[in-house]
PALUM-437258 format. One record per atom (N, C-alpha, C): x, y negated, z; residue number from 1; atom name; residue in one letter. Coordinates in pm, 1 decimal. Example, Ala and Ser with C-alpha at 12.3 -4.5 7.8 and 13.67 -1.06 7.14 Angstrom:
2
(r (1319.0,569.0,780.0),1,N,A)
(r (1230.0,450.0,780.0),1,CA,A)
(r (1320.0,330.0,780.0),1,C,A)
(r (1285.0,225.0,708.0),2,N,S)
(r (1367.0,106.0,714.0),2,CA,S)
(r (1290.0,-3.0,787.0),2,C,S)
END
This chain:
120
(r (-317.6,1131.2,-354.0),1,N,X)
(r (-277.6,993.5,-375.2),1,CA,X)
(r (-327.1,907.4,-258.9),1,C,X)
(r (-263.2,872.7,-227.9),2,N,X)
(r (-274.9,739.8,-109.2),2,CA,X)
(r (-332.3,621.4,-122.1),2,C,X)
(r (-477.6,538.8,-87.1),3,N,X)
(r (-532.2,456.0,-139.0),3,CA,X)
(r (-420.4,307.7,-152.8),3,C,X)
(r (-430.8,203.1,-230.8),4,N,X)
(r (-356.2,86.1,-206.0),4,CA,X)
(r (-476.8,5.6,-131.7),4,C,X)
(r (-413.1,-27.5,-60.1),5,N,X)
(r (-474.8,-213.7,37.1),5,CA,X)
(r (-346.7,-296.5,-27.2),5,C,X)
(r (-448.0,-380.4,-85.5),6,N,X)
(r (-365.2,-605.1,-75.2),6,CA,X)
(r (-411.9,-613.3,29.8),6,C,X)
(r (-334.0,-744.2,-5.1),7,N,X)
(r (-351.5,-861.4,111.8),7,CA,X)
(r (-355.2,-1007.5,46.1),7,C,X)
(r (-412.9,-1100.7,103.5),8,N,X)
(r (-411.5,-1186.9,30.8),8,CA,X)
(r (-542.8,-1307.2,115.6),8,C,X)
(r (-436.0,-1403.4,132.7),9,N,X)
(r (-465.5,-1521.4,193.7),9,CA,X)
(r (-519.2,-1605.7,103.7),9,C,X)
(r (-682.5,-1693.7,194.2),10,N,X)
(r (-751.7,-1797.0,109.4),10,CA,X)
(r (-731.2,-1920.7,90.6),10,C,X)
(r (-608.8,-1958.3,157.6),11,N,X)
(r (-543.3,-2075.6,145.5),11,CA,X)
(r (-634.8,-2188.3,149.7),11,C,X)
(r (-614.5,-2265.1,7.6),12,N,X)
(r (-677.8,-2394.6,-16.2),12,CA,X)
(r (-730.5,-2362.6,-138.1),12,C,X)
(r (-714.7,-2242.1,-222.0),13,N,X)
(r (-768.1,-2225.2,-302.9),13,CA,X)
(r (-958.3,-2238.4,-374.8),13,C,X)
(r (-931.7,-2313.5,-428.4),14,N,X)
(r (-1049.5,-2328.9,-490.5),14,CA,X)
(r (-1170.9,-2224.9,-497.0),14,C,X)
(r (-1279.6,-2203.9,-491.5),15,N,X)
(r (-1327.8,-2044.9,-491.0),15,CA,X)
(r (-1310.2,-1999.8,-625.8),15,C,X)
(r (-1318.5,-2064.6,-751.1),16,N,X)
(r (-1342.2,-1953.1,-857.3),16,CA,X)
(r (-1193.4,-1933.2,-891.8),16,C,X)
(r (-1083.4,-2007.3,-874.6),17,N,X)
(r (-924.4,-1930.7,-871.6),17,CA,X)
(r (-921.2,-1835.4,-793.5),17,C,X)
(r (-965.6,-1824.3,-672.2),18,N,X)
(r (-922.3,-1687.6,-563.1),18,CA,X)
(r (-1032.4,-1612.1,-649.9),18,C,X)
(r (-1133.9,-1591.1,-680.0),19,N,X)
(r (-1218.6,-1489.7,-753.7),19,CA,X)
(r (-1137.1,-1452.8,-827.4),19,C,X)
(r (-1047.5,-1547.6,-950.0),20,N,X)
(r (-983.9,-1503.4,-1041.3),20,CA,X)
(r (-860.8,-1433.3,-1016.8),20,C,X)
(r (-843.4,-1465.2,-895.8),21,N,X)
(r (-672.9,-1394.9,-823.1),21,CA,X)
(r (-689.1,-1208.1,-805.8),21,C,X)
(r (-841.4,-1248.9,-720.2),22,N,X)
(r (-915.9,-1125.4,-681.7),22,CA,X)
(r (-919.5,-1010.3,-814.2),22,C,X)
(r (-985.4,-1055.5,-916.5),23,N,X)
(r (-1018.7,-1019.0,-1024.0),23,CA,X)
(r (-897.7,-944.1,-1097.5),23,C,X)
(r (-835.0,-979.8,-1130.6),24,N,X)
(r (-705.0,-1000.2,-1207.5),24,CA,X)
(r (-663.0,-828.1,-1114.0),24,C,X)
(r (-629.2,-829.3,-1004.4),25,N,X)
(r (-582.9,-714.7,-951.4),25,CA,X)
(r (-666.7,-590.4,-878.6),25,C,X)
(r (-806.3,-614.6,-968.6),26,N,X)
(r (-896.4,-558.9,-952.1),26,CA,X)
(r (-1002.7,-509.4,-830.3),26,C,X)
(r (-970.2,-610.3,-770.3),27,N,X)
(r (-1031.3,-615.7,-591.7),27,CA,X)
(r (-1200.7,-586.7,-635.7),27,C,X)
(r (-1231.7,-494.5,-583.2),28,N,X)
(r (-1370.2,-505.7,-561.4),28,CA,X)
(r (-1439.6,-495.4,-438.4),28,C,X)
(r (-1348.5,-517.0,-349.7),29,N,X)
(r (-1416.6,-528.3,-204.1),29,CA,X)
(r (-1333.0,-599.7,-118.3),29,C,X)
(r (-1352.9,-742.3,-73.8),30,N,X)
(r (-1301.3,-807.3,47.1),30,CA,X)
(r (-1299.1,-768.6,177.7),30,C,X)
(r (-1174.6,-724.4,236.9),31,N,X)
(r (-1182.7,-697.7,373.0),31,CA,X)
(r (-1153.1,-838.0,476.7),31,C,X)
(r (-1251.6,-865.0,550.1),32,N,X)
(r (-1186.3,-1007.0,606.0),32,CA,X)
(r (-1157.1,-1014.0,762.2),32,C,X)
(r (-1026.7,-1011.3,742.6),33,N,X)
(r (-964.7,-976.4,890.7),33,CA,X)
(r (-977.8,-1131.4,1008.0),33,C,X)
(r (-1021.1,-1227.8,923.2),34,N,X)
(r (-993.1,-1349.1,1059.4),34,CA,X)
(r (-1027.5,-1315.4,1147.6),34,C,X)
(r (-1021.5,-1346.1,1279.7),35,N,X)
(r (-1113.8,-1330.1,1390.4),35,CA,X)
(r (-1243.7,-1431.4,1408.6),35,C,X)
(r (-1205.8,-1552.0,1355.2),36,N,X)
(r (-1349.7,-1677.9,1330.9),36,CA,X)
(r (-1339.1,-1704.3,1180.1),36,C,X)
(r (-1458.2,-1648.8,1117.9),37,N,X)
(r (-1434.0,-1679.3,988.2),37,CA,X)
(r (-1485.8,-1783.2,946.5),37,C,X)
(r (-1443.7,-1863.0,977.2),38,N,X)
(r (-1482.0,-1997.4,960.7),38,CA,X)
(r (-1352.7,-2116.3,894.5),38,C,X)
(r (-1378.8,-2184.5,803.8),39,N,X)
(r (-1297.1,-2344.3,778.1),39,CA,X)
(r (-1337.2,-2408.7,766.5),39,C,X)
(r (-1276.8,-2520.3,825.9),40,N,X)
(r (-1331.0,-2669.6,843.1),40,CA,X)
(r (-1277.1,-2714.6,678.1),40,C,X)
(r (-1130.6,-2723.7,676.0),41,N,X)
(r (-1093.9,-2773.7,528.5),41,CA,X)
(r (-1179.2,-2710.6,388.0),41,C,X)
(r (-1200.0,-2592.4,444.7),42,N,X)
(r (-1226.5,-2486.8,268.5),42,CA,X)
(r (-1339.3,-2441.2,345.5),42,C,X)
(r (-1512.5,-2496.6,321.1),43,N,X)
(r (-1613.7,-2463.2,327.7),43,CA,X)
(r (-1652.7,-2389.0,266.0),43,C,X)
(r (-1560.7,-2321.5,114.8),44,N,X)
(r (-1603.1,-2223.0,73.2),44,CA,X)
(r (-1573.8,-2066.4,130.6),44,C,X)
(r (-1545.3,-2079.2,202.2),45,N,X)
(r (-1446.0,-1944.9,304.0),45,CA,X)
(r (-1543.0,-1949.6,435.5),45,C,X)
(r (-1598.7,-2006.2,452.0),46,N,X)
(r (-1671.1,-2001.2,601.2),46,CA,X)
(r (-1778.3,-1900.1,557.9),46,C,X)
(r (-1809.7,-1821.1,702.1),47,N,X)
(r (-1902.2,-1720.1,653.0),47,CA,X)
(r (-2087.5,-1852.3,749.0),47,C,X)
(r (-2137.1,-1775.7,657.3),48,N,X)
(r (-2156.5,-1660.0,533.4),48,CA,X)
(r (-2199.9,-1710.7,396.5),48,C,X)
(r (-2170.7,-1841.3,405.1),49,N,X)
(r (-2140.7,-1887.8,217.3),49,CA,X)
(r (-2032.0,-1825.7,148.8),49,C,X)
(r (-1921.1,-1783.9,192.8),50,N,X)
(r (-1808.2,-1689.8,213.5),50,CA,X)
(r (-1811.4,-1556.9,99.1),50,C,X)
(r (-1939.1,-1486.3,189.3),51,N,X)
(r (-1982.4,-1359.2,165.8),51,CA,X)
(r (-2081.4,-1380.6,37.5),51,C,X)
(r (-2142.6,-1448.3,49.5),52,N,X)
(r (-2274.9,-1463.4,-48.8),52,CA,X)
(r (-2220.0,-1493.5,-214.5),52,C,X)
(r (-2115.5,-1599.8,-175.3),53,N,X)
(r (-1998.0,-1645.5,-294.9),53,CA,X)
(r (-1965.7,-1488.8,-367.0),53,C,X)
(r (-1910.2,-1439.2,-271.9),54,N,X)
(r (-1830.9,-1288.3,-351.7),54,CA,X)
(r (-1946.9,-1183.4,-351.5),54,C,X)
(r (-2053.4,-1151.6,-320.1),55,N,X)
(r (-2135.8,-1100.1,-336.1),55,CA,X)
(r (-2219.5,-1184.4,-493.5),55,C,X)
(r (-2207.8,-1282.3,-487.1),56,N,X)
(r (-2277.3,-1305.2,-646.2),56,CA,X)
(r (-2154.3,-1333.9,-741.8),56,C,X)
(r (-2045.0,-1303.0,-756.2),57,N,X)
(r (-1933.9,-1246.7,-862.6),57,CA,X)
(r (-1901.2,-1109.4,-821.0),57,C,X)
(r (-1988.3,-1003.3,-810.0),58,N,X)
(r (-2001.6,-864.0,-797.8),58,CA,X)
(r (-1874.4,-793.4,-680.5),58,C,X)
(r (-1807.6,-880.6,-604.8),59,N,X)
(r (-1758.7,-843.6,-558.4),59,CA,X)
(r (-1778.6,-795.0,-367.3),59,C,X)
(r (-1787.3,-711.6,-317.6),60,N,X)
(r (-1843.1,-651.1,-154.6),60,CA,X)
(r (-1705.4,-750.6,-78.2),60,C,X)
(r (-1787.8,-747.0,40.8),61,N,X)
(r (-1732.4,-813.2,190.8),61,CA,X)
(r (-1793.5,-729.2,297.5),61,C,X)
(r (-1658.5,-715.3,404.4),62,N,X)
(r (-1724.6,-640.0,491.9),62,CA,X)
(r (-1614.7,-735.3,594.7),62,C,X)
(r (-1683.5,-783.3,745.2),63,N,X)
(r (-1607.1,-894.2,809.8),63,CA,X)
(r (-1564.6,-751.1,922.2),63,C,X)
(r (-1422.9,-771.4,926.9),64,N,X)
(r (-1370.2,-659.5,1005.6),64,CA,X)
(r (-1240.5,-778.5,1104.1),64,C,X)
(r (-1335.3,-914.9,1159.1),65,N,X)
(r (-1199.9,-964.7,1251.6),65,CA,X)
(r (-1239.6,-920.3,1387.1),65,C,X)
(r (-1339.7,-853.1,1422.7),66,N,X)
(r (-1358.2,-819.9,1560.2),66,CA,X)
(r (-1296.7,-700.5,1576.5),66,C,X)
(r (-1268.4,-628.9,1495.7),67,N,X)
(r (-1137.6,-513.4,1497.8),67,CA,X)
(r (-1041.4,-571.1,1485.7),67,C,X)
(r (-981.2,-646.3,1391.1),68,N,X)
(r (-862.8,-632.1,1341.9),68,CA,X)
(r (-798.7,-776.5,1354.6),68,C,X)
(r (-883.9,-872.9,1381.5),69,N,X)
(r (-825.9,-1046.0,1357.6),69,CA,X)
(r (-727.9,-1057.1,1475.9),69,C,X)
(r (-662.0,-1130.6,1473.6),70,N,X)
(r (-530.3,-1205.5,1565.1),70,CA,X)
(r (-601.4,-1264.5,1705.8),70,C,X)
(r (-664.9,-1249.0,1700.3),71,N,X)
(r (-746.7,-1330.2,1846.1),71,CA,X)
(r (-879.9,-1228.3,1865.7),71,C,X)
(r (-875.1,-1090.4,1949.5),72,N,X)
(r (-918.5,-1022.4,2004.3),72,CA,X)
(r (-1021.0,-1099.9,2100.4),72,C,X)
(r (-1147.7,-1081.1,2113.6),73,N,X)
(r (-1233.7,-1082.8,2233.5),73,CA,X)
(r (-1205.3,-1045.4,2377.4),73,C,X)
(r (-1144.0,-921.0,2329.0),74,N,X)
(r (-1132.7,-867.0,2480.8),74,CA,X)
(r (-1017.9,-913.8,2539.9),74,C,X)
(r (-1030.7,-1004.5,2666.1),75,N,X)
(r (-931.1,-1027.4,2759.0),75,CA,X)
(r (-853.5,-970.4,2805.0),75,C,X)
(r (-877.9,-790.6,2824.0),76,N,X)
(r (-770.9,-752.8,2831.6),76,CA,X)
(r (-669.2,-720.4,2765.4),76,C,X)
(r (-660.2,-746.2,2632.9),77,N,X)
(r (-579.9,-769.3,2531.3),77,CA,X)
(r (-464.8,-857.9,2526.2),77,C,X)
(r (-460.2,-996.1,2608.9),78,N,X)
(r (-387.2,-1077.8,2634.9),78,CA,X)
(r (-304.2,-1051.0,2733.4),78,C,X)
(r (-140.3,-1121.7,2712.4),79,N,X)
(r (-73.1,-1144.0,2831.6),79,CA,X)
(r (-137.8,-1252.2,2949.9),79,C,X)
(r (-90.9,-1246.6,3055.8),80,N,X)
(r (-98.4,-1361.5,3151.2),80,CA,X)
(r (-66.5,-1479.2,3110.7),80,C,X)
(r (43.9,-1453.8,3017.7),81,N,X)
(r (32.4,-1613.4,2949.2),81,CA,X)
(r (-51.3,-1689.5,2844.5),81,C,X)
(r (-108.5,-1570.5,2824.1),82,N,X)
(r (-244.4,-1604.7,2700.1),82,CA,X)
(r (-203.4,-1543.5,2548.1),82,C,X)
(r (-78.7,-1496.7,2575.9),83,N,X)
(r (-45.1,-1473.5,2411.8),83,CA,X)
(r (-127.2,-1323.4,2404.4),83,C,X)
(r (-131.0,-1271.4,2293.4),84,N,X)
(r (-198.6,-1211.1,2227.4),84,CA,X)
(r (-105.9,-1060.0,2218.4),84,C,X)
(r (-175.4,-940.2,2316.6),85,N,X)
(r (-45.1,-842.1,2336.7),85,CA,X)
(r (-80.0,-702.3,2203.1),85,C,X)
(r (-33.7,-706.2,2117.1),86,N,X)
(r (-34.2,-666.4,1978.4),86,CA,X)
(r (-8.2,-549.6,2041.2),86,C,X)
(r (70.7,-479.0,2093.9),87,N,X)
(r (157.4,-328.6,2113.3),87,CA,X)
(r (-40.6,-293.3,2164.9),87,C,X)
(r (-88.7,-350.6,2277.8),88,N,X)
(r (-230.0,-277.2,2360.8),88,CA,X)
(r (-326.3,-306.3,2231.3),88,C,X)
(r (-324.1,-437.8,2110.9),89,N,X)
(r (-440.7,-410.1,2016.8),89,CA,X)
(r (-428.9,-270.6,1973.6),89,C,X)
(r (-326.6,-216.4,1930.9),90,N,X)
(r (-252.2,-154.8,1846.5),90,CA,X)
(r (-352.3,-5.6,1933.2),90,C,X)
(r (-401.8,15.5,2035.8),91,N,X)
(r (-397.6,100.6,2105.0),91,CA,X)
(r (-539.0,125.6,2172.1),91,C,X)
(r (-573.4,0.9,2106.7),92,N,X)
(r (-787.9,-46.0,2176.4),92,CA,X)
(r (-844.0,47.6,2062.3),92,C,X)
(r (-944.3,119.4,2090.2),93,N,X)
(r (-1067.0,178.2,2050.6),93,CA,X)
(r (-1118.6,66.2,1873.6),93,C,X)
(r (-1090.5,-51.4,1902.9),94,N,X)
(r (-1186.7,-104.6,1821.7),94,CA,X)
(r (-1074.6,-142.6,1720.9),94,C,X)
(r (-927.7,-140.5,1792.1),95,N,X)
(r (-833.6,-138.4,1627.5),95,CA,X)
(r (-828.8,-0.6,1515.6),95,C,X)
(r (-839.2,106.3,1603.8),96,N,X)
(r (-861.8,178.2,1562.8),96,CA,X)
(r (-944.7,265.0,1465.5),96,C,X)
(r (-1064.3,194.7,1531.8),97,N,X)
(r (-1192.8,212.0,1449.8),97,CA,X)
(r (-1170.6,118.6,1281.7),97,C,X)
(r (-1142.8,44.8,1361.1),98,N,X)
(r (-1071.1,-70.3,1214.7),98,CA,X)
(r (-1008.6,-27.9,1070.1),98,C,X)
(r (-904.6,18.5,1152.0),99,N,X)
(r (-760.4,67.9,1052.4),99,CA,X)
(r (-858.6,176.8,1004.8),99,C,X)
(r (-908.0,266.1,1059.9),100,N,X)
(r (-1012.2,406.5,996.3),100,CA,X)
(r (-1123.6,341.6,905.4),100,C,X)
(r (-1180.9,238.8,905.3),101,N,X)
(r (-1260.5,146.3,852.9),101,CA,X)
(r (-1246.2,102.8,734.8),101,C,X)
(r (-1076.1,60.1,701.5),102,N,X)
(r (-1028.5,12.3,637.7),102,CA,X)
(r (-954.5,141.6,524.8),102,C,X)
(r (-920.3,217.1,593.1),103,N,X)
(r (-907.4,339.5,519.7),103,CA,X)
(r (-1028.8,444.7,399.6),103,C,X)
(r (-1129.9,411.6,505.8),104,N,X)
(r (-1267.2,460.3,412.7),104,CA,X)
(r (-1317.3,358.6,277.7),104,C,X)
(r (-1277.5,233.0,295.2),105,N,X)
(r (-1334.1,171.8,235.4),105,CA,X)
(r (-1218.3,146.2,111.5),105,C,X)
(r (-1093.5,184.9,105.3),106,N,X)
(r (-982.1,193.7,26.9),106,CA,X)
(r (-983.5,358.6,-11.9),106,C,X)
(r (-1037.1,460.5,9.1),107,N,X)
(r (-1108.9,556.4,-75.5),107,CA,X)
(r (-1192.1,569.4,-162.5),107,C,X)
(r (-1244.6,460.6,-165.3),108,N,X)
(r (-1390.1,426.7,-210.9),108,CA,X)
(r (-1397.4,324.8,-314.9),108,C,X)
(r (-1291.8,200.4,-284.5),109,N,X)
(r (-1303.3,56.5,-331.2),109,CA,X)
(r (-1112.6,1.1,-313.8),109,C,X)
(r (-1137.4,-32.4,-468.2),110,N,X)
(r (-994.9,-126.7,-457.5),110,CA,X)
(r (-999.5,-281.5,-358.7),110,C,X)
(r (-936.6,-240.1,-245.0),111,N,X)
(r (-988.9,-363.8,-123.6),111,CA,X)
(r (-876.8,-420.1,-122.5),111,C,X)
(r (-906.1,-551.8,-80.8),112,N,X)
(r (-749.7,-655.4,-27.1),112,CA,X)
(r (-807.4,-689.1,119.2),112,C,X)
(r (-711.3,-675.4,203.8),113,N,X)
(r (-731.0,-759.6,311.4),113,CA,X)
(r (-779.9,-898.4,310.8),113,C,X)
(r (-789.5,-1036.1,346.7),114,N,X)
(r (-801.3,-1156.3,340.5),114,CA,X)
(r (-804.3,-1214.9,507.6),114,C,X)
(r (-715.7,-1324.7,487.2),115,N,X)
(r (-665.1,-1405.9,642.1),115,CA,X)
(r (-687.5,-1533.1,547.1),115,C,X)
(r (-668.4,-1609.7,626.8),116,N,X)
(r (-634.5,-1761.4,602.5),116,CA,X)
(r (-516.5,-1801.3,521.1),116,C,X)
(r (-384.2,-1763.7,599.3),117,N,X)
(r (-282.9,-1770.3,567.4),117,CA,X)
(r (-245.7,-1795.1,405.3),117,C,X)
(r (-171.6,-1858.9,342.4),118,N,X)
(r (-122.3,-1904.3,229.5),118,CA,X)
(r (-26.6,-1767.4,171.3),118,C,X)
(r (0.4,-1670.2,225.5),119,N,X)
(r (106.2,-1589.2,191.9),119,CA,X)
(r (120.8,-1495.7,318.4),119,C,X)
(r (44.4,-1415.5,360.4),120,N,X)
(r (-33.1,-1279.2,456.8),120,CA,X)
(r (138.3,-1187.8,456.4),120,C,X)
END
């Protein structure tokens, strides 16, 4: 059997509705792909009040945006124009390690991804 990964964006959601969103489809481990996990609007999502939040409603966090978030560190990752070249993430050592990351921990634990985004 093939593990399932969600996905599932923190929007504007309140924290104890996204717990309850979480809950409901039995997430017991947050994977958090941003690359800055940080919000200005939703202070409850900024790490590491973030983490501590879902760690005291029994639920694990593991911050995986330096693998996997939309805005890579490494410069050579980017076009010349600055955009963000997905085909070479797709192909770096540290996406890799990621996606394998993300695989162990969906053997183990019913995980959802988590971005920002309203609808991932």
């Amino acid at each position: 059997m093939n593990p399932l990964v969600f996905t599932v964006g923190h929007s504007n959601w309140p924290f104890p509705d996204f717990v309850r969103l979480l809950k409901s489809a039995g997430i017991d481990t947050v994977l958090d792909v941003r690359s800055r996990p940080a919000s200005g609007r939703n202070p409850q999502f900024t790490q590491p009040a973030f983490e501590t939040l879902l760690r005291g409603e029994n639920i694990g966090y593991t911050f995986l945006g330096e693998e996997l978030g939309g805005r890579p560190a490494n410069a050579d990752l980017y076009r010349q124009n600055g955009t963000v070249d997905y085909q070479a993430c797709r192909k770096s050592f540290a996406f890799r390690a990621g996606i394998e990351r993300v695989a162990a921990e969906a053997a183990r634990h019913k995980v959802a991804l988590v971005c920002a985004e309203e609808d991932p």
